[in-house]
DOFITI-464592 format. One line per 5 residues: number of its first residue (from 0); for each residue x, z, y of C-alpha. Coordinates in steps of 0.1 Angstrom, whole numbers, always signed. Each point is the difference from the previous one (the first is absolute). Layout:
N
NUM) X/Z/Y ~ ...
! end
This chain:
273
0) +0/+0/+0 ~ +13/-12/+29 ~ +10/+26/+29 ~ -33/-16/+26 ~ -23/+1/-27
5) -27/+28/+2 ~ +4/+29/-27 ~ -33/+5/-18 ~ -13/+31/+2 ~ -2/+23/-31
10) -34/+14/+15 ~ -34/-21/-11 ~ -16/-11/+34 ~ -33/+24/+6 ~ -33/-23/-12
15) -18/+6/+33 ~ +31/-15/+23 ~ -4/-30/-21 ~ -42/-1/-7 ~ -5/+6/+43
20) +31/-19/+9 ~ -11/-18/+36 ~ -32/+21/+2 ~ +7/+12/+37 ~ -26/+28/-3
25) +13/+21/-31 ~ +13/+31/+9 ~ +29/-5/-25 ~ +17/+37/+5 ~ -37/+13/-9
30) -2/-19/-26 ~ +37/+11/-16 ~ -14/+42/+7 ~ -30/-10/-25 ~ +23/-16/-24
35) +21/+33/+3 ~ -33/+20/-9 ~ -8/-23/-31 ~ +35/+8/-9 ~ -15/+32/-20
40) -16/+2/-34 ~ -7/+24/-23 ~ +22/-4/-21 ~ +26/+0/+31 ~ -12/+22/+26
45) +36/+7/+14 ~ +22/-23/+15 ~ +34/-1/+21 ~ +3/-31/+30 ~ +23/-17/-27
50) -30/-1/-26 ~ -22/-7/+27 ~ +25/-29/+12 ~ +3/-17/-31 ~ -37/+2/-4
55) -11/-15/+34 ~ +30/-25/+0 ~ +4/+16/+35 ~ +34/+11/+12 ~ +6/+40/-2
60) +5/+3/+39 ~ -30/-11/+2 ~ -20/+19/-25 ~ +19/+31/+12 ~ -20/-8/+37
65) -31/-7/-24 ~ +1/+37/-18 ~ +14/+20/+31 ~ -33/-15/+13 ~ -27/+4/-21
70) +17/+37/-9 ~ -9/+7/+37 ~ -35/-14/+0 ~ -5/+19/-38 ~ -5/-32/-24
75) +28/+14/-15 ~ +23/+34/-6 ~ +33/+1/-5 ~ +16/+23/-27 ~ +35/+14/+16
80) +13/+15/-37 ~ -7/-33/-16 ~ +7/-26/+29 ~ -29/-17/-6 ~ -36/-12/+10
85) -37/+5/-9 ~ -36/-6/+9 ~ -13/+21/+30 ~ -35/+17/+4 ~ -7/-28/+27
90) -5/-28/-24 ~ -30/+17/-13 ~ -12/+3/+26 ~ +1/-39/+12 ~ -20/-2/-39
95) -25/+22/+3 ~ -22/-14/+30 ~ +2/-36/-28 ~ -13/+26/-35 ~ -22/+14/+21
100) -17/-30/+17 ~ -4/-17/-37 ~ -36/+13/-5 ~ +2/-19/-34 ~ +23/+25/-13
105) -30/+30/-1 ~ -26/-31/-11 ~ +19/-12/-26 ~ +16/+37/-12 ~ -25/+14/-26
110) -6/-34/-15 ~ +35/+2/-10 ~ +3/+34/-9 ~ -36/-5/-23 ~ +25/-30/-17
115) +32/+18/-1 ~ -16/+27/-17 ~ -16/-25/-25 ~ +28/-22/-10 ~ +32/+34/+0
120) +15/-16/+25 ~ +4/-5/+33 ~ -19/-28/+26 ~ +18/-10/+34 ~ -9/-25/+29
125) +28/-20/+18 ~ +1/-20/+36 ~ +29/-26/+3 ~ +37/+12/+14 ~ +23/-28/+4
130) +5/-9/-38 ~ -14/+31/-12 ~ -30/+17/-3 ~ -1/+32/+13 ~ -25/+31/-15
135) -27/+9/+26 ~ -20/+23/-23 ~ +4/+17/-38 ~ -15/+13/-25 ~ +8/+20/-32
140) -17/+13/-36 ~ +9/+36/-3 ~ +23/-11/-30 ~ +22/-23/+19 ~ +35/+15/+13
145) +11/-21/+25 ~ -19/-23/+28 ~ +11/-25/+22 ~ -2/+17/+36 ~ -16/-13/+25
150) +28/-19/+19 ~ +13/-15/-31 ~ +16/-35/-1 ~ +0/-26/-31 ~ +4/-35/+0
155) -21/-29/+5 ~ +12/-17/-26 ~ +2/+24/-27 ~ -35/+19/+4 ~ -32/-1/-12
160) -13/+10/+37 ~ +26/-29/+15 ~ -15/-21/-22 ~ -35/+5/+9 ~ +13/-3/+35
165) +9/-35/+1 ~ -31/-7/-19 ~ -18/+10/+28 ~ +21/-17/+23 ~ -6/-38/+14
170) +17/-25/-16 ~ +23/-5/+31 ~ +6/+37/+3 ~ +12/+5/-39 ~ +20/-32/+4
175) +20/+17/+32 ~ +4/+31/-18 ~ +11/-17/-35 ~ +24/-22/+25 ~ +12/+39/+15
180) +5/+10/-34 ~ +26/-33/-9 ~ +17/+7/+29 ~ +4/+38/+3 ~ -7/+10/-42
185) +14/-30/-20 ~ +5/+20/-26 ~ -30/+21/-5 ~ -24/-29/+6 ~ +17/-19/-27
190) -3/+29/-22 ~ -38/+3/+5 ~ -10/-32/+10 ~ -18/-9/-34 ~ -18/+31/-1
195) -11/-5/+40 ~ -15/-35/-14 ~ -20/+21/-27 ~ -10/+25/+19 ~ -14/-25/+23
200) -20/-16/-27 ~ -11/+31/-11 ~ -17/+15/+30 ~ -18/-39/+6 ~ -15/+4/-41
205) -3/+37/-3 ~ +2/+15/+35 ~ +35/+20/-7 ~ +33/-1/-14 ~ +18/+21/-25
210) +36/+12/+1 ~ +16/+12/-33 ~ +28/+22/+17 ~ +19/-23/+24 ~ +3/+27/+30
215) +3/+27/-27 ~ +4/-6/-36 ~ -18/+37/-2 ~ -29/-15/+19 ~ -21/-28/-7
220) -28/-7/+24 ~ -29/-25/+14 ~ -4/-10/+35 ~ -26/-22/+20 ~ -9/-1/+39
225) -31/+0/+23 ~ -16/-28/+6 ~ +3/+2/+40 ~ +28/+13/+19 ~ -6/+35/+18
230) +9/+1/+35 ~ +22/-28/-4 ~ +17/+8/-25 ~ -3/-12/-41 ~ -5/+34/-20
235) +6/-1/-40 ~ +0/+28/-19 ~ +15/+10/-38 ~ -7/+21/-31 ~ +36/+14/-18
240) -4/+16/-32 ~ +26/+14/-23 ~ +8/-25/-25 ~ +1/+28/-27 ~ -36/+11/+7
245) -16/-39/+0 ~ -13/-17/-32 ~ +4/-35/+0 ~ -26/-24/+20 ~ -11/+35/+24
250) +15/-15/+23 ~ -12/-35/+1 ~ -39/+11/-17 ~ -7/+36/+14 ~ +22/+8/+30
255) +4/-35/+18 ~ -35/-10/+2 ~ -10/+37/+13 ~ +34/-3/+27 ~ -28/-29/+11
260) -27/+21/-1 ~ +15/+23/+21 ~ +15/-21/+25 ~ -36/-17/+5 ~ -17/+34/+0
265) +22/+3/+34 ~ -6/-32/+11 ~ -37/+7/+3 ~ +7/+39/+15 ~ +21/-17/+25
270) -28/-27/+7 ~ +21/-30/-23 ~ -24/-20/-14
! end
């Protein structure tokens, strides 16, 4: 390489300086704090500006500005023994006023706990996040251990409930999101890809699809969506059961077609028809 020649930077260019490039209104260091914030998971609720750097694709002087700030405005908290960052009390907050203004969450609540409770499992609804659908209400059998929280994240592409998503969606919005998905999830799209198609099929013949453990092998579940969006917005919901505890066809005789009922039983108490 010769010395005038640029040296190509070991750091992967942030999606959003590339997605908004030449968009003169995007507040682009706004929109690097939020990519700081999504940063956090579960399973990694701490993180140093390095981890946060590599993350984001953004350079550390930069996310050192980013968590100095949002420290001081309480999105996040710095632990001093540890040198690292986590979620503040003030990203609840910005949440809350959104749960609370979803009056299909208290609609739709004891229709899933009634199915939860029949099936020993557990029933959830999901809105769209990027290429994920996120949990806006759960529900749980007595018997069942563990439950996705509300605020939980799984993939378009590998879901029952991202499946029934882009079932609901217009052709042109499920081709943009399958084109998002070849660009940004190559991999996992490839993986699933045969199983979207199904799952497609399925909801047009029967009115749901079936998963037999592709988000957890534990776990396999049924998923379908409403039939109308919801303040904007394309709402699916899904039943998991343990795989130990199913016999074979529940799912697709007993528990699919009631994840119908259900969801059509809402439809009507939200005024759906």
């Amino acid at each position: 390489m010769g010395a005038s020649e640029p040296v190509p930077s070991l750091t992967p260019k942030p999606t959003f300086s590339y997605e908004h490039e030449g968009d003169r209104q995007f507040a682009t260091t706004l929109a690097r704090g939020l990519e700081v914030l999504r940063c956090f998971t579960p399973v990694e609720p701490m993180l140093g500006n390095k981890e946060i750097s590599v993350r984001t694709g953004l350079p550390k002087p930069t996310v050192s500005r980013l968590t100095y700030t949002l420290t001081k405005l309480g999105y996040l908290r710095h632990n001093m023994r540890m040198g690292k960052y986590q979620l503040g009390s003030a990203v609840l907050s910005i949440g809350y006023p959104l749960l609370a203004s979803m009056s299909i969450r208290q609609i739709a609540r004891p229709f899933m706990k009634e199915l939860a409770d029949y099936a020993n499992g557990s029933v959830s609804m999901g809105v769209r996040d990027r290429l994920n659908m996120v949990y806006v209400e759960s529900c749980r059998n007595g018997n069942v251990n563990t439950l996705p929280d509300i605020g939980t994240a799984v993939p378009i592409a590998q879901s029952v409930i991202g499946r029934a998503f882009l079932f609901a969606c217009t052709p042109a919005e499920r081709e943009a999101t399958l084109n998002q998905m070849k660009v940004k999830e190559p991999e996992i799209l490839r993986k699933h890809q045969a199983s979207i198609v199904k799952s497609l099929e399925d909801i047009r013949t029967h009115g749901f699809c079936v998963s037999s453990g592709d988000l957890r092998r534990e776990v396999h579940a049924c998923g379908t969506p409403m039939r109308r969006n919801v303040d904007g917005e394309i709402v699916s919901f899904n039943c998991g059961i343990p795989a130990f505890m199913l016999k074979k066809g529940q799912l697709e005789e007993d528990i699919g077609p009631r994840l119908v009922a259900m969801v059509r039983n809402i439809e009507a108490a939200v005024g759906i028809h």
